[in-house]
TORKESE-827007 format. One record per residue: residue number from 1; residue in one letter; x, y, z of N, C-alpha, C, O, CB in turn. Coordinates in steps of 0.2 Angstrom, whole numbers, plus 5000, padded with zeros to 4 digits. Each point is the difference from the previous one (the first is absolute). Glycine has a CB too. Example, Ala and Ser with C-alpha at 12.3 -4.5 7.8 and 13.67 -1.06 7.14 Angstrom:
<pts>
   nr  rest  n_xx  n_yy  n_zz  ca_xx  ca_yy  ca_zz  c_xx  c_yy  c_zz  o_xx  o_yy  o_zz  cb_xx  cb_yy  cb_zz
    1     A  5066  4972  5039   4996   5006   5000  5004  5006  5000  5005  4999  5003   4986   4995   5003
    2     S  5007  5011  4990   5004   5006   5001  4996  5005  5003  5003  5006  5001   5003   4991   4989
</pts>
This chain:
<pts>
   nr  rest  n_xx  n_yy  n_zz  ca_xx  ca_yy  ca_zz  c_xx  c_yy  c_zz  o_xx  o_yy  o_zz  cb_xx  cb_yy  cb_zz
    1     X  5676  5196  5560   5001   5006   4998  4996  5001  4993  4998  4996  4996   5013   5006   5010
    2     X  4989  5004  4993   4996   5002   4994  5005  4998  4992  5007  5001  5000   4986   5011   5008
    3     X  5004  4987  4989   5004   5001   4992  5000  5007  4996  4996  5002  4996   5000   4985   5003
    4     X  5009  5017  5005   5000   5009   4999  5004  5001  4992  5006  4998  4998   4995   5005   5019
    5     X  4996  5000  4981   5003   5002   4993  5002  5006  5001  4996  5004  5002   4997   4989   4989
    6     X  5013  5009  5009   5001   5009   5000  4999  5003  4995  5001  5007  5000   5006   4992   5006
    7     X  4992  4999  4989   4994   5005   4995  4994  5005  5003  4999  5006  5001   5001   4982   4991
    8     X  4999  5007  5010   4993   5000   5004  5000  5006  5006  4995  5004  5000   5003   4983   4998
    9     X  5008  5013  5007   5002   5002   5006  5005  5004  4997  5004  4996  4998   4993   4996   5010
   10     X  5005  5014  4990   5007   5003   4999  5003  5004  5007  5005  5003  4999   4993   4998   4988
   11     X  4999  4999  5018   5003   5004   5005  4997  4996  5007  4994  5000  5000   5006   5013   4993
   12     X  5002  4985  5010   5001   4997   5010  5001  5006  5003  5004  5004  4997   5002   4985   5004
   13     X  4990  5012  5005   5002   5001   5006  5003  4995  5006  4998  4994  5002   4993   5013   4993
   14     X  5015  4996  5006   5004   4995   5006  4999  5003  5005  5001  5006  5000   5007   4990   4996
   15     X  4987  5000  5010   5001   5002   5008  5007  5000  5002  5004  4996  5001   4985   4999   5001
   16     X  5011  5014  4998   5006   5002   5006  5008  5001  4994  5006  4999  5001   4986   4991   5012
   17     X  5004  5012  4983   5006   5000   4994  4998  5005  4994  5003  5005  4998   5000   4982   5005
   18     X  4993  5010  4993   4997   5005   4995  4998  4998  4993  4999  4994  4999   5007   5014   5008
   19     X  4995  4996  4988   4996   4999   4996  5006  4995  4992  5006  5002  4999   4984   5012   5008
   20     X  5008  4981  4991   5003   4996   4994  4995  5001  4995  4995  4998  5000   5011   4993   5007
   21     X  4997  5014  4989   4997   5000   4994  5003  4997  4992  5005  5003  5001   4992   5006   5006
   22     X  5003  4988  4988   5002   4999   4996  4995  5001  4992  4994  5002  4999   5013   4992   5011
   23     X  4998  5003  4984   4995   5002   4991  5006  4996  4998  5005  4998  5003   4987   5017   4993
   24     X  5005  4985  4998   5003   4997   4994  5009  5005  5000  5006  4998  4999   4978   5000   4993
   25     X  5014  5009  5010   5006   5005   4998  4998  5004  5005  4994  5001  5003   5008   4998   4985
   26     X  5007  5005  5014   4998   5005   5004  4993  5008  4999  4998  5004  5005   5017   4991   4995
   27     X  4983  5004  4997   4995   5005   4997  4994  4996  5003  4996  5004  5003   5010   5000   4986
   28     X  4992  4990  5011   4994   4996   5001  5001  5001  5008  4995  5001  5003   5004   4990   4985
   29     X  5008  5008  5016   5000   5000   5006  4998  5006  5004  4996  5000  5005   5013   4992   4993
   30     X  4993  5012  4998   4997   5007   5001  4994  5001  5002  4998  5001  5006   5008   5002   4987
   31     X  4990  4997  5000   4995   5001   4999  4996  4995  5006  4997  5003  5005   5005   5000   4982
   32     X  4999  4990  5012   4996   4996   5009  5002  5003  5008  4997  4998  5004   5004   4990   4989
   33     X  5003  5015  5007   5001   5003   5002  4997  5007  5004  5000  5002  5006   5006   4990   4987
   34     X  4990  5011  5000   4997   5006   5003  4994  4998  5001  4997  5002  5005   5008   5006   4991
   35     X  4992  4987  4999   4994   4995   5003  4998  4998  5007  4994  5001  5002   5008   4995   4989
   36     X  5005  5001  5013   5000   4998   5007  4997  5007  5004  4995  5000  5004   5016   4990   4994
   37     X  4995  5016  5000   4997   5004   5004  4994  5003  4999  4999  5005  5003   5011   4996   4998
   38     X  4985  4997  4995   4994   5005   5000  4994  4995  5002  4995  5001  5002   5011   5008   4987
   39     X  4997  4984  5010   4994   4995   5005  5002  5000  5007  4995  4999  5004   5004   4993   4987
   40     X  5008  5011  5012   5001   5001   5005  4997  5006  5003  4997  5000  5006   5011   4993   4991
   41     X  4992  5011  4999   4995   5007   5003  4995  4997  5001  5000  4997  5005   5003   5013   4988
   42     X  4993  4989  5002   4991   4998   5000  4999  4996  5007  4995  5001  5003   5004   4997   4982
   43     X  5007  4996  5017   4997   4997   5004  5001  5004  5006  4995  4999  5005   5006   4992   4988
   44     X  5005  5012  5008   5000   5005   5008  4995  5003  4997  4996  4999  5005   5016   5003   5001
   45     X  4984  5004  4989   4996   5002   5002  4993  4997  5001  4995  5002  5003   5013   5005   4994
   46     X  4991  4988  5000   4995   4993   5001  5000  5000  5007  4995  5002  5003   5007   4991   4987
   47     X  5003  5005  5014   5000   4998   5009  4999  5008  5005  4999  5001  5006   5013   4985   4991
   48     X  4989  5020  4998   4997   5005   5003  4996  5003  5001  4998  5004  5004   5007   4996   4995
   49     X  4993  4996  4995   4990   5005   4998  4997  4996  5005  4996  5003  5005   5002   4999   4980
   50     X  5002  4989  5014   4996   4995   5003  5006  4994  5006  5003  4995  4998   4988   5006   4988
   51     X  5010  5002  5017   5006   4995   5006  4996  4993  4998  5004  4997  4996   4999   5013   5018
   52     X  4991  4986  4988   4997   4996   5000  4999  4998  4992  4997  4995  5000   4999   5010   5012
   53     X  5005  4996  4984   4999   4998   4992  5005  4992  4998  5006  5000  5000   4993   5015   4997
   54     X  4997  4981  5003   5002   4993   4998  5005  4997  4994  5003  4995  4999   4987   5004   5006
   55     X  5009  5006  4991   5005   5001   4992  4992  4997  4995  4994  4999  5001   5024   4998   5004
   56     X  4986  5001  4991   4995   4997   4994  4999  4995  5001  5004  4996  5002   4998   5009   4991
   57     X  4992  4993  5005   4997   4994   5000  5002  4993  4995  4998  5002  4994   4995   5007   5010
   58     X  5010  4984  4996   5003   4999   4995  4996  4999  4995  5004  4997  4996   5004   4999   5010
   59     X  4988  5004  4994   4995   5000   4992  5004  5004  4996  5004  4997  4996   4983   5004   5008
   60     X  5011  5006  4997   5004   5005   4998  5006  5001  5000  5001  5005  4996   4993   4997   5005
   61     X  5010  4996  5001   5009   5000   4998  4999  4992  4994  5004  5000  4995   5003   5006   5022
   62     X  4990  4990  4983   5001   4996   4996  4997  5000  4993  5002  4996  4996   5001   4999   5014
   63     X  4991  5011  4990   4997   5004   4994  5006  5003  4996  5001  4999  4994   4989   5004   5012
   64     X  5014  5002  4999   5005   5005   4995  5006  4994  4999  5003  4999  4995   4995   5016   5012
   65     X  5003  4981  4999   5006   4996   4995  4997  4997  4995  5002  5001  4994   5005   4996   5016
   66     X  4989  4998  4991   4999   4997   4993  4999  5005  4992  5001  4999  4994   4992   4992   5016
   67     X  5003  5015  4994   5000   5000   4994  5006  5004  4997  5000  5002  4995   4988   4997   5007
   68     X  5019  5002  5001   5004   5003   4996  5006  4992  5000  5005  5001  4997   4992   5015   5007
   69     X  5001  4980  4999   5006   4995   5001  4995  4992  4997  5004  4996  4997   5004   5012   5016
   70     X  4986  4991  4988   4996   4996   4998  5000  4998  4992  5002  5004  4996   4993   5001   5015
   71     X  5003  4987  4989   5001   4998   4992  4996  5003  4996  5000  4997  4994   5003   4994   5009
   72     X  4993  5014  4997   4997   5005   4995  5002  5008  5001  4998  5006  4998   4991   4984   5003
   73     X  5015  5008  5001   5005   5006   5002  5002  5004  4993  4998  4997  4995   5005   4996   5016
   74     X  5001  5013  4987   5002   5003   4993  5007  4994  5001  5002  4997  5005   4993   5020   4992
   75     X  5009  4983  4996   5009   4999   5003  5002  5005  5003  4997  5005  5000   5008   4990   4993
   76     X  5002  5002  5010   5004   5004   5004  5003  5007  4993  5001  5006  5002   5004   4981   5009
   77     X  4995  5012  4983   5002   5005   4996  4997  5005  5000  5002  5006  5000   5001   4988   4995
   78     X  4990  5004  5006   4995   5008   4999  5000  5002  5008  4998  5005  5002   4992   4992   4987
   79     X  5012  4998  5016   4998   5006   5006  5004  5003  5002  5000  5004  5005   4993   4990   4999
   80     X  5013  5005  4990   5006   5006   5005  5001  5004  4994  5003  5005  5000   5006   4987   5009
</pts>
C-alpha cells in the first residue's frame, strides 16, 4: 500500500457509503468539506461535457502537488 499522509488527503470517498472528511478542527473539517463538494461538481460535470475524458495526466497532477507539497514548496504557515 501507499504511505498516505492525511495532510495530504483530508476527505475519502467510500464505495457505497460516502464521504470522510477531516482538519486540524471542526472549522478546517468544514471548510474540506465544501472543497470535496466543488471537485465533485467539476468532475460530474467533466464526465457530462466529455463521457470519454481520461482525467489528468500524471505529469500534471504531480506539477500542482509538488509544487504546493514538494521540497521547494512555501511552509505549511504561509499556505494556510
Amino acid at each position: 500500500m501507499w504511505n498516505k499522509n492525511y495532510f495530504y488527503t483530508p476527505a475519502v470517498l467510500v464505495a457505497g457509503h460516502g464521504p470522510f472528511i477531516w482538519g486540524e478542527d471542526p472549522a478546517e473539517a468544514v471548510h474540506n468539506s465544501v472543497g470535496l463538494e466543488e471537485v465533485a461538481e467539476m468532475a460530474l460535470n467533466t464526465v457530462i461535457l466529455n463521457p470519454s475524458n481520461d482525467g489528468l495526466a500524471k505529469l500534471l497532477m504531480d506539477k500542482h502537488f509538488f509544487r504546493k507539497y514538494g521540497k521547494d514548496a512555501p511552509t505549511m504557515d504561509r499556505v494556510r
